[in-house]
Residue frames as a rotation matrix with the C-alpha (Angstrom) as fourth column:
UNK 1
-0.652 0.065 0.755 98.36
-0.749 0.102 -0.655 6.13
-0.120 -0.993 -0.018 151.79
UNK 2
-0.474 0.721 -0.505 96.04
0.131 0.625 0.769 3.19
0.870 0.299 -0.391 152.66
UNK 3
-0.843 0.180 0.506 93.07
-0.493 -0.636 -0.594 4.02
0.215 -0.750 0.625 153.70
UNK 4
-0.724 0.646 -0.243 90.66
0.689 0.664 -0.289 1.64
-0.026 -0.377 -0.926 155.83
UNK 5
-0.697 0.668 0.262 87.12
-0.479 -0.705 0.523 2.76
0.534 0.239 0.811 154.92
UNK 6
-0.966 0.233 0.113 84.23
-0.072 0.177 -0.982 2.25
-0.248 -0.956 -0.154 157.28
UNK 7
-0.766 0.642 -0.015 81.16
-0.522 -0.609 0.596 1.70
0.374 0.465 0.803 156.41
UNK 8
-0.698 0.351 0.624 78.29
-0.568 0.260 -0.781 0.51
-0.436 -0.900 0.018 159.26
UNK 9
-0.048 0.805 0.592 75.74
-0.504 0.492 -0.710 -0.87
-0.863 -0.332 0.382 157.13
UNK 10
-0.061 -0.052 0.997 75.40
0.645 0.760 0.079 -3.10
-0.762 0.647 -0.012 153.92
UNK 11
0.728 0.551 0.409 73.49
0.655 -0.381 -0.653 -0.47
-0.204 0.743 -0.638 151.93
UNK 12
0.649 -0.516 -0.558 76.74
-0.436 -0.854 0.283 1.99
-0.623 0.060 -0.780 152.71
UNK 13
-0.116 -0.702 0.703 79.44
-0.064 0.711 0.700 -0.89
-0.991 0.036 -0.127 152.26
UNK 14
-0.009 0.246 0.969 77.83
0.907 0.410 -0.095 -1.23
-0.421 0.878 -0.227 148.54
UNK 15
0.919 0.086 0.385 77.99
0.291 -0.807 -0.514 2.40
0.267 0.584 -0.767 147.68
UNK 16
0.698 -0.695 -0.171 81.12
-0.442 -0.607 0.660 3.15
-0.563 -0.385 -0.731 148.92
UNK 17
0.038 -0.731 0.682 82.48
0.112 0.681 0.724 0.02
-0.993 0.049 0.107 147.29
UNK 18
0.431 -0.092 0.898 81.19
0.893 0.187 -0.410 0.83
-0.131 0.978 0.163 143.80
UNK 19
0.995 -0.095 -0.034 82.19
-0.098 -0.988 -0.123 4.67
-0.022 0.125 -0.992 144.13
UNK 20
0.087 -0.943 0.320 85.93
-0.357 0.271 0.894 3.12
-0.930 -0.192 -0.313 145.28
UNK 21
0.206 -0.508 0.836 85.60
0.249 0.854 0.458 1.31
-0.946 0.114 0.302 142.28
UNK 22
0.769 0.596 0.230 84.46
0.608 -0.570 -0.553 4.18
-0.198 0.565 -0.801 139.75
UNK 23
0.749 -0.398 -0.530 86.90
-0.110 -0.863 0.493 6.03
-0.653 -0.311 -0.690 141.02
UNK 24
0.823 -0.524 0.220 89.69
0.327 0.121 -0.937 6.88
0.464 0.843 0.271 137.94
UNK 25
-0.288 -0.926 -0.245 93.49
0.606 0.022 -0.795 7.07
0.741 -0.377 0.555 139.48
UNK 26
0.764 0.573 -0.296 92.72
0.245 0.167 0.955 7.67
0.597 -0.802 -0.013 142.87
UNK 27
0.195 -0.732 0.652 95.11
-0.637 -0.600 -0.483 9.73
0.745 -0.321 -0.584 144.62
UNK 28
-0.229 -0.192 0.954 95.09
-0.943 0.288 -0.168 6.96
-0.242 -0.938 -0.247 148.01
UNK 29
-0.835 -0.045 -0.549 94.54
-0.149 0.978 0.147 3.05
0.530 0.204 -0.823 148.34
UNK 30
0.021 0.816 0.578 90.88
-0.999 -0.005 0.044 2.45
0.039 -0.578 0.815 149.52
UNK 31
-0.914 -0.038 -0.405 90.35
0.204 0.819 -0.536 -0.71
0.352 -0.572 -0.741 151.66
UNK 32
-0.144 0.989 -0.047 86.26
-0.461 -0.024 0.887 -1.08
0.876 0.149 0.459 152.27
UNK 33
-0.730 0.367 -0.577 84.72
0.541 0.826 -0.160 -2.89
0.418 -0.429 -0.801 155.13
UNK 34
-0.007 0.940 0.340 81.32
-0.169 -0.336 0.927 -3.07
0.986 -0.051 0.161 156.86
UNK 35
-0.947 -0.312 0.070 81.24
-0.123 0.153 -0.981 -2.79
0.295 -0.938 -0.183 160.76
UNK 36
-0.277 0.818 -0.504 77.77
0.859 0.445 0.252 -3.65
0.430 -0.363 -0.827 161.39
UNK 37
0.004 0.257 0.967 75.86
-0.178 -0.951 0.253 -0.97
0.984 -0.173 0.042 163.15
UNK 38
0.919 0.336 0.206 76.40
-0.215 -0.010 0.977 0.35
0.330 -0.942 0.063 166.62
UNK 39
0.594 -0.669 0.447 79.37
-0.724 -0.203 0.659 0.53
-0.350 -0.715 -0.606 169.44
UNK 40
0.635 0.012 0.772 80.13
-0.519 0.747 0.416 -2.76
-0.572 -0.665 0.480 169.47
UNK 41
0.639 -0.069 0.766 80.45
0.472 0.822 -0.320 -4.24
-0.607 0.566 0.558 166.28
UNK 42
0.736 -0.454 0.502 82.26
0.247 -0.511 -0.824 -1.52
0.631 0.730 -0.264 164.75
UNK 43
0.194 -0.917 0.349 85.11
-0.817 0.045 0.574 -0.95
-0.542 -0.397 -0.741 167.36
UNK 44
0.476 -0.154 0.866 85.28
-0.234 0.927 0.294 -4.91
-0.848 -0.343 0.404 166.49
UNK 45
0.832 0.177 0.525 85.35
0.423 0.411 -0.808 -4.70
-0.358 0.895 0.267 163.16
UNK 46
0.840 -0.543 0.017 88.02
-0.448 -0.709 -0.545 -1.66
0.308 0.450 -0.838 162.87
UNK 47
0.186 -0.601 0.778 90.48
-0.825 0.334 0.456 -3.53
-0.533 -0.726 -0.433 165.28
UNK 48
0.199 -0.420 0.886 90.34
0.429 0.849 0.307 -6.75
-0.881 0.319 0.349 163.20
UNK 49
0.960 0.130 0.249 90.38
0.277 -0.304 -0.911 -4.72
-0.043 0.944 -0.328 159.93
UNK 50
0.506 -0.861 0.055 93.88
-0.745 -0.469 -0.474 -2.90
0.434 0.199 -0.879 160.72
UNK 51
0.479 -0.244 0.843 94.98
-0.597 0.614 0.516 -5.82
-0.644 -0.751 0.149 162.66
UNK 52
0.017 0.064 0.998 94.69
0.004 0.998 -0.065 -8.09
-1.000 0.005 0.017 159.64
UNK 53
0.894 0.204 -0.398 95.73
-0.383 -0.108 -0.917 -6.01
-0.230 0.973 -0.018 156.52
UNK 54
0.834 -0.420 0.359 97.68
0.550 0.684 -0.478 -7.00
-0.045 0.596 0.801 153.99
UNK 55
-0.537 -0.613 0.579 99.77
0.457 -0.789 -0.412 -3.47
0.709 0.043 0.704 154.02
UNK 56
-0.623 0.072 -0.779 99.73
0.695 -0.406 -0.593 -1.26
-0.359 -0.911 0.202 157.34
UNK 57
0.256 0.627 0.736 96.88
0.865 -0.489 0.115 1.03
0.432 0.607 -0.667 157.09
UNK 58
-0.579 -0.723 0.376 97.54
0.661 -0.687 -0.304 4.98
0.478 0.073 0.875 157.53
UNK 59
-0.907 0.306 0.287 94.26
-0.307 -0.951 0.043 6.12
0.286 -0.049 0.957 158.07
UNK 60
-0.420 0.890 0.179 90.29
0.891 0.441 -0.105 5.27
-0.172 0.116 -0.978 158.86
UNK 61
-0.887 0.461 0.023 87.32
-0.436 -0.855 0.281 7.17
0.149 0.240 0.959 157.18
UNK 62
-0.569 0.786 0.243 84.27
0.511 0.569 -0.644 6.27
-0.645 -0.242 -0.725 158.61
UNK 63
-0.858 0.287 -0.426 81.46
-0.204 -0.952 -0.229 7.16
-0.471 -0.109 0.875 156.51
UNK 64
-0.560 0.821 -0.115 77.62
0.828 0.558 -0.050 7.00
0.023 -0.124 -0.992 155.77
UNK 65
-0.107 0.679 0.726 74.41
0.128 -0.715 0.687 8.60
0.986 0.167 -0.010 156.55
UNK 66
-0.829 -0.293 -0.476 74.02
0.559 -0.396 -0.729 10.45
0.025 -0.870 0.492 159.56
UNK 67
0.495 0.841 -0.217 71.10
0.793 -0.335 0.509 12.64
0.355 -0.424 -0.833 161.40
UNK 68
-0.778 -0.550 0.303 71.85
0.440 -0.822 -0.361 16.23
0.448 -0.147 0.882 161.70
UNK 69
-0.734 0.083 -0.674 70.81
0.430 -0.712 -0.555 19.39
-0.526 -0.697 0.487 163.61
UNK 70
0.927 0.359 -0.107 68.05
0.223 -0.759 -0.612 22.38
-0.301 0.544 -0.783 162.14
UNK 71
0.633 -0.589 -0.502 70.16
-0.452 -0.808 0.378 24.15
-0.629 -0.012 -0.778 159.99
UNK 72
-0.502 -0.284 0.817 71.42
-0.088 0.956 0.279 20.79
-0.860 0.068 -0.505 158.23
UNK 73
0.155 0.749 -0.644 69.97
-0.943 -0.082 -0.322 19.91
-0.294 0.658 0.694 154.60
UNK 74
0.611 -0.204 0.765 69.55
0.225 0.971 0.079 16.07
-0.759 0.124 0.639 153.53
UNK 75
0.771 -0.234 0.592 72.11
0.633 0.182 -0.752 15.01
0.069 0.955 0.288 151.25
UNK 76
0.655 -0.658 0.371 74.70
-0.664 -0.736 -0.135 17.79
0.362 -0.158 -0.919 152.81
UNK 77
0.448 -0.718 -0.532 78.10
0.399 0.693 -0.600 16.21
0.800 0.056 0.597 153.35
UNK 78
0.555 -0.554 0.620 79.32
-0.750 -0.656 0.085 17.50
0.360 -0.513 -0.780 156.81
UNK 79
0.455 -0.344 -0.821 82.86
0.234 0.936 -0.263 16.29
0.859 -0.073 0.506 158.43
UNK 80
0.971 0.181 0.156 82.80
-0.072 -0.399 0.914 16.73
0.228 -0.899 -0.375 162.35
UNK 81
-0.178 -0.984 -0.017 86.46
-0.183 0.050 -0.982 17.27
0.967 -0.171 -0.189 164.07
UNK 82
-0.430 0.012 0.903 84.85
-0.897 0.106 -0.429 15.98
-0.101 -0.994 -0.035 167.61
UNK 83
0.108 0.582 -0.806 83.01
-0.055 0.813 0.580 12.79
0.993 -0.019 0.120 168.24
UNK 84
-0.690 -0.139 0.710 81.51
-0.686 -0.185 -0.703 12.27
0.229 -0.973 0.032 171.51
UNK 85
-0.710 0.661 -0.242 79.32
0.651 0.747 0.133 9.50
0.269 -0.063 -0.961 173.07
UNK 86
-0.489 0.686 0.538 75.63
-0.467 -0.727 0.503 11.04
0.737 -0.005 0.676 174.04
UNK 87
0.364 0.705 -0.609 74.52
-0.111 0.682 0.723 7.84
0.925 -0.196 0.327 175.77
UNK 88
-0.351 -0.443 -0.825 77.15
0.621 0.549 -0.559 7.03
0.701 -0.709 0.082 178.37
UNK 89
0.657 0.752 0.047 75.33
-0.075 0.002 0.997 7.49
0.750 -0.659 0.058 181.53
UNK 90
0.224 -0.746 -0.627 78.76
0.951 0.308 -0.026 8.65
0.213 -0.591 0.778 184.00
UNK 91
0.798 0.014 -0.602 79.22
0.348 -0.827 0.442 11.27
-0.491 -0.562 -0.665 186.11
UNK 92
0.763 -0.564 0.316 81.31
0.095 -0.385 -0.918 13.92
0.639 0.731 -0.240 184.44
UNK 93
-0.052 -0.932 0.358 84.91
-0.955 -0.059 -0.292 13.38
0.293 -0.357 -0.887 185.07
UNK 94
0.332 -0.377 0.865 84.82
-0.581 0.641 0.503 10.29
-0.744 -0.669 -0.007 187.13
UNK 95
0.103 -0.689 0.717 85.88
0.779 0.505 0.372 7.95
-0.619 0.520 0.589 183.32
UNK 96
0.117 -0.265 -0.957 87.47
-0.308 -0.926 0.219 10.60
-0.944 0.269 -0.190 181.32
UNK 97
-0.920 -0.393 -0.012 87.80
-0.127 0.268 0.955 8.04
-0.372 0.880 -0.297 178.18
UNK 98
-0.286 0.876 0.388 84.00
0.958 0.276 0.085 7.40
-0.033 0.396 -0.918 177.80
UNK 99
0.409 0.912 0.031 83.25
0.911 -0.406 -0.078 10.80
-0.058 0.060 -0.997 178.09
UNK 100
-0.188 -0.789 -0.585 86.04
0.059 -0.603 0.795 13.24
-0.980 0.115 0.160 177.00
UNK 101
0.927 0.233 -0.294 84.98
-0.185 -0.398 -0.899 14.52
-0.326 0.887 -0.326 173.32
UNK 102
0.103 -0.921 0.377 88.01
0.259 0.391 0.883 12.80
-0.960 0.007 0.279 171.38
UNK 103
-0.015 -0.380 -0.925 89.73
-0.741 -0.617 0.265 15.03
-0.671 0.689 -0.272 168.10
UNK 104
0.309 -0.106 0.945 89.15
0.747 0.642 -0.172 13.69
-0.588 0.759 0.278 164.49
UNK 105
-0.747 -0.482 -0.458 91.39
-0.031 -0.662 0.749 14.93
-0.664 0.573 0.479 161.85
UNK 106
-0.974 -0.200 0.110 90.70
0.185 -0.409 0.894 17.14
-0.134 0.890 0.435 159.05
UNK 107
-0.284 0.926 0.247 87.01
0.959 0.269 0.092 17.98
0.018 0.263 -0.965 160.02
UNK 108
0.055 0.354 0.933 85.06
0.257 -0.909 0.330 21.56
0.965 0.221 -0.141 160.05
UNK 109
-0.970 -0.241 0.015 86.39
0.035 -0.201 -0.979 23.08
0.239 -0.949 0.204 163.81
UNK 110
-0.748 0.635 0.193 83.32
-0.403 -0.204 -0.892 23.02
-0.527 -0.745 0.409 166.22
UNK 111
0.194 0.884 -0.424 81.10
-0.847 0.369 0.383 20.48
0.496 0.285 0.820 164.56
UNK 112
-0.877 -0.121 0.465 80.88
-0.379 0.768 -0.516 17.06
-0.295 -0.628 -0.720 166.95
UNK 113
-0.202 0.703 -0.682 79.17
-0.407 0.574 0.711 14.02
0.891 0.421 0.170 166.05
UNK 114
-0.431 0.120 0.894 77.35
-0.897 0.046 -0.439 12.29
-0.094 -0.992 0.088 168.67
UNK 115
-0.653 -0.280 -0.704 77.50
-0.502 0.855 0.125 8.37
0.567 0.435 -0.699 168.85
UNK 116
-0.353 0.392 0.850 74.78
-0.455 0.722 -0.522 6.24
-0.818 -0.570 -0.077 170.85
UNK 117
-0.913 0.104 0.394 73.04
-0.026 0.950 -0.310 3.06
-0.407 -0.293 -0.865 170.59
UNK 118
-0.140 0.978 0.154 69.73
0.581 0.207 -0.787 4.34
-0.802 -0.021 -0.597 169.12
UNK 119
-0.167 0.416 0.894 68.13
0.905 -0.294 0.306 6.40
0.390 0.860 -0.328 166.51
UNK 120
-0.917 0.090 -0.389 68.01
0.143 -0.836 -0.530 9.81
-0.373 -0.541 0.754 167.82
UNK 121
0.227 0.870 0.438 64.19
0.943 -0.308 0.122 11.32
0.241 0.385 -0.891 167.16
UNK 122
0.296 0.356 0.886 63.36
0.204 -0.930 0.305 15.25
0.933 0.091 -0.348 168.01
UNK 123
0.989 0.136 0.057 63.28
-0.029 -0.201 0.979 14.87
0.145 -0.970 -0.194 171.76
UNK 124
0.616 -0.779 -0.114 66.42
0.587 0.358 0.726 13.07
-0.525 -0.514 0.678 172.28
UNK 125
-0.170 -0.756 0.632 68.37
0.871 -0.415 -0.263 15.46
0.461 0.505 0.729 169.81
UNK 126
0.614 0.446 0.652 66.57
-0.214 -0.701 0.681 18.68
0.760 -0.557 -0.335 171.87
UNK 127
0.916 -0.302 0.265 67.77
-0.220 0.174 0.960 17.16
-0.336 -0.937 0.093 175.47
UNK 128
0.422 -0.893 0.153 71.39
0.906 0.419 -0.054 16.44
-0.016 0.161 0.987 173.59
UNK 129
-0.006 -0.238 0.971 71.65
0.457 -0.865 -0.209 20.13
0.890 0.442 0.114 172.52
UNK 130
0.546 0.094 0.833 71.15
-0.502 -0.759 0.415 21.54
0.671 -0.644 -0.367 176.04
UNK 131
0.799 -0.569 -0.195 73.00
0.521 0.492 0.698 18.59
-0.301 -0.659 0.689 178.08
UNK 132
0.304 -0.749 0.588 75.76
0.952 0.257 -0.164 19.21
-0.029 0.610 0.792 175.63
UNK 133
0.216 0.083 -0.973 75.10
0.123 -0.991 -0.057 23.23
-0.969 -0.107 -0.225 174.96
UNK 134
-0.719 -0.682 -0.136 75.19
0.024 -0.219 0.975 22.95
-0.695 0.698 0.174 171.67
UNK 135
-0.095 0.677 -0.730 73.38
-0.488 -0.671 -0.559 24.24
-0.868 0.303 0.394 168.63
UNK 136
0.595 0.139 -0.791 74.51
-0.789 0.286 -0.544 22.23
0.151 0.948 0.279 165.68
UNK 137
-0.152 -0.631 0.761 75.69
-0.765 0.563 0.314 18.40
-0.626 -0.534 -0.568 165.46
UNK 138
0.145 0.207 -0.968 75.24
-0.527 0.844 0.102 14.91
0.838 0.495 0.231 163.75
UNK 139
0.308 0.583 0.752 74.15
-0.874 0.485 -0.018 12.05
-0.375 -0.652 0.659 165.11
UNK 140
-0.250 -0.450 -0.857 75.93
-0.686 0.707 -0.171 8.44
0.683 0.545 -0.486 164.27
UNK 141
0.981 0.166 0.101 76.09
-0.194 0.863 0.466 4.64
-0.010 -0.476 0.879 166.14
UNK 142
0.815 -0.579 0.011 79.48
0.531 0.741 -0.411 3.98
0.230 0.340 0.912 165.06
UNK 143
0.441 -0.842 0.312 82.33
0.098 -0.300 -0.949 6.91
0.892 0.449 -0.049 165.02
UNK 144
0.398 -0.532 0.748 83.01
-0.858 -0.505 0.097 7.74
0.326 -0.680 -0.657 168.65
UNK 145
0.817 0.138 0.560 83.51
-0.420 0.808 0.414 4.26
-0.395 -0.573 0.718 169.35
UNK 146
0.727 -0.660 0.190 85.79
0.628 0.527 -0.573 3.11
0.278 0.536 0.798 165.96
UNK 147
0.584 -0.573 0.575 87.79
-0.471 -0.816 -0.335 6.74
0.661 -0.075 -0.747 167.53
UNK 148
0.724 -0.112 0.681 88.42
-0.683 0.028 0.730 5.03
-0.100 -0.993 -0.056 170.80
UNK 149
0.576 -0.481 0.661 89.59
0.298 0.876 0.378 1.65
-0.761 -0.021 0.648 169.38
UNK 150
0.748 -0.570 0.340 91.65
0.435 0.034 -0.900 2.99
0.502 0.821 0.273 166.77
UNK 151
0.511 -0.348 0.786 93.23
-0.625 -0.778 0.061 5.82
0.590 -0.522 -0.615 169.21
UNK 152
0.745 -0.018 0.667 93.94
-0.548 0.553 0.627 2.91
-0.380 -0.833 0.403 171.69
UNK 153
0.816 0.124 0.564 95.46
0.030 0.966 -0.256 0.36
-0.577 0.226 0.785 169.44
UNK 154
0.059 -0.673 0.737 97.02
0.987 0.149 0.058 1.75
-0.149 0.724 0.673 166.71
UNK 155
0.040 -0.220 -0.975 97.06
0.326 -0.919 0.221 5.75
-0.945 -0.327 0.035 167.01
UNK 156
-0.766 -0.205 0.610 96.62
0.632 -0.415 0.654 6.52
0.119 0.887 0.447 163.46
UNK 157
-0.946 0.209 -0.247 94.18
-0.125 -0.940 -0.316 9.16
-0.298 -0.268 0.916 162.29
UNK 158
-0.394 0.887 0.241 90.35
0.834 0.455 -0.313 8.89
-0.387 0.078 -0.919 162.02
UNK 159
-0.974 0.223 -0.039 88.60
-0.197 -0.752 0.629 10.90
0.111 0.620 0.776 159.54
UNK 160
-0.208 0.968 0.139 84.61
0.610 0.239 -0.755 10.99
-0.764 -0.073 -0.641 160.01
UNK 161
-0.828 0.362 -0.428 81.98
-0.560 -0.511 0.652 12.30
0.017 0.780 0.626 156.80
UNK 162
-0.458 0.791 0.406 78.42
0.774 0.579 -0.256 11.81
-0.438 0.197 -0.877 156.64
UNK 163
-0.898 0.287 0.334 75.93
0.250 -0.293 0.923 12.38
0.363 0.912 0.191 154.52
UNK 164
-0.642 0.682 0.350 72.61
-0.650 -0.241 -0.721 14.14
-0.407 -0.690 0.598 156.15
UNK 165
-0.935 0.355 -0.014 70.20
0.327 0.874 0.360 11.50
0.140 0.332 -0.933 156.07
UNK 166
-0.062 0.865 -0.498 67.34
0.869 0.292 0.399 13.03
0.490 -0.408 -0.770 158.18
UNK 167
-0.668 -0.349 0.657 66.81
-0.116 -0.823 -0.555 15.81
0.735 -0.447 0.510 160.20
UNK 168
-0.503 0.743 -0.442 64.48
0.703 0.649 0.291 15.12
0.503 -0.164 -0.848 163.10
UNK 169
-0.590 0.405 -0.698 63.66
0.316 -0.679 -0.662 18.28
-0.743 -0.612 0.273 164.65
UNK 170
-0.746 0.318 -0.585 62.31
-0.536 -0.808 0.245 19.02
-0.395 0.496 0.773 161.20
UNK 171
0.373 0.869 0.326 59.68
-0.790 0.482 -0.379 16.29
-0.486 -0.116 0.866 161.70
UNK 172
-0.008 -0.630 -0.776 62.06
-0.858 0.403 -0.319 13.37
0.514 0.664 -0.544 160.02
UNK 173
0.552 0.554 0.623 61.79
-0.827 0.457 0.327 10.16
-0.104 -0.696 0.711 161.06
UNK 174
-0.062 -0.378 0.924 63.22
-0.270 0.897 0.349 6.68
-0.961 -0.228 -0.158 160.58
UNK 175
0.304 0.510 0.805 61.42
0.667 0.490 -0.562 6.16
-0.681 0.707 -0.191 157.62
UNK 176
0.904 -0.215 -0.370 62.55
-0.343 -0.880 -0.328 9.34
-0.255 0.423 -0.869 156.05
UNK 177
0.152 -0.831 -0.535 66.10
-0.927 -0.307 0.214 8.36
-0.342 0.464 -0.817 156.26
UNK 178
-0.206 -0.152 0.967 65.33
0.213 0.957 0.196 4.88
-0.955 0.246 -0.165 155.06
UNK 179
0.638 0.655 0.405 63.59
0.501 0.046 -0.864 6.36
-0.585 0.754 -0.298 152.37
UNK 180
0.759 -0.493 -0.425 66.51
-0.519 -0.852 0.063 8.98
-0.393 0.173 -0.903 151.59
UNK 181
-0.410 -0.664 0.625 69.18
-0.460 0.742 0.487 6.18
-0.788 -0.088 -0.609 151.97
UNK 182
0.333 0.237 0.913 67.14
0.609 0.686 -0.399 4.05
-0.720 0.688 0.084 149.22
UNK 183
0.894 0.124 0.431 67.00
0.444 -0.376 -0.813 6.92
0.061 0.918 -0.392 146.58
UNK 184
0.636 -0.766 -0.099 71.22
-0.721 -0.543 -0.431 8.40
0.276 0.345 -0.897 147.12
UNK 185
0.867 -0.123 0.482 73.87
-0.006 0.966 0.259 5.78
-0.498 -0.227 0.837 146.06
UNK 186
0.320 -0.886 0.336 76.29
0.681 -0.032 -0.731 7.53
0.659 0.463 0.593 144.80
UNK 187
0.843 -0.407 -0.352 78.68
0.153 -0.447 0.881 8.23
-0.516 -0.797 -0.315 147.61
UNK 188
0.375 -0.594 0.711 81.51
0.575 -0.453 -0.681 9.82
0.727 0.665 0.172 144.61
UNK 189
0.701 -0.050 0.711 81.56
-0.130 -0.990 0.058 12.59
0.701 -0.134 -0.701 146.77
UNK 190
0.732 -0.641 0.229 83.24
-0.065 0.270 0.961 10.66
-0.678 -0.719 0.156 150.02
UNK 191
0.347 -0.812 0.470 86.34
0.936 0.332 -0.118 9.43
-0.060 0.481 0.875 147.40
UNK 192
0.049 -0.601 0.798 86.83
0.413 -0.715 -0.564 13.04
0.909 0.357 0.214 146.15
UNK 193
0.836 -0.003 0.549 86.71
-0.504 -0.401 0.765 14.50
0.218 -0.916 -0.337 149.87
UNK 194
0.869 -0.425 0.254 89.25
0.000 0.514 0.858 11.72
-0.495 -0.745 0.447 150.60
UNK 195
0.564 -0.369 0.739 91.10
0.820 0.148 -0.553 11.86
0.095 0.918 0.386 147.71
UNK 196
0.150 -0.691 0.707 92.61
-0.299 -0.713 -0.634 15.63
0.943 -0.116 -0.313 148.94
UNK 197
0.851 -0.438 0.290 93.74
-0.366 -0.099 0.925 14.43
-0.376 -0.894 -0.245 152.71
């Protein structure tokens, strides 16, 4: 298969690319790109990526560092089978595509990643869990968004995997997962995860 990899920020885009490149007979074709962080730039980016390969792609794996729940340990690999926006500010029901909880393949049943615009801190991950009713999640900028535009466009399957970066109920901050993110750079582990779909 060829699989379009995702990766939102430079610092991923370079670990994913050298792990892709480490990697000894690879079971799939890996196809890198950075989508920039946030909604926007990563729909954009996935849409011109599959638009404009060289060989039809089969699959997207989005994947990076990510903000998890209590219960969550940095450096855990977890791969959600929901993705849902947290931000979009619309009565429930009235747009059923911004806010319907849309199915990614081959993740862990009942784990859902939640996509907005911002850094999540303590509070806002607290007031997600009870809007939401839920107990355990990640926290991203990028997957519910590359779901939509891939789902839309081209209907192939979207795999999601991140890497716990932070935890903020457990007093974690920004800086934490900048600091985490500096010191783990070997993202091996995404290839062999992909390597068995």
């Amino acid at each position: 298969m060829n699989i379009l990899i995702i990766a939102p920020t430079e610092r991923e885009f370079h670990n994913m690319s050298a792990a892709v490149d480490a990697a000894t007979s690879p079971r799939h074709r890996y196809i890198v790109a950075c989508s920039g962080i946030g909604k926007a730039a990563s729909a954009a980016t996935v849409t011109y990526a599959i638009a404009t390969a060289e060989a039809p792609i089969d699959a997207v794996a989005v994947i990076g560092f990510a903000a998890g729940t209590l219960g969550y340990q940095q450096g855990e690999i977890v791969c959600p089978s929901v993705a849902q926006y947290h931000d979009c500010d619309v009565p429930e029901g009235f747009i059923p595509e911004l806010t319907n909880p849309i199915a990614l393949k081959g993740g862990t049943e009942g784990v859902t990643v939640f996509t907005g615009d911002s850094f999540v801190n303590a509070d806002i991950v607290r007031d997600i869990k009870e809007h939401f009713g839920v107990e355990h999640a990640i926290f991203d900028m990028e997957i519910t968004s590359i779901a939509i535009a891939v789902k839309r466009c081209f209907n192939i399957p979207v795999f999601a995997m991140k890497m716990i970066s932070d935890v903020p109920e457990a007093g974690h901050t920004e800086f934490s997962y900048d600091e985490f993110a500096d010191s783990h750079s070997d993202f091996s582990a995404f290839v062999d995860i992909l390597d068995k779909i």
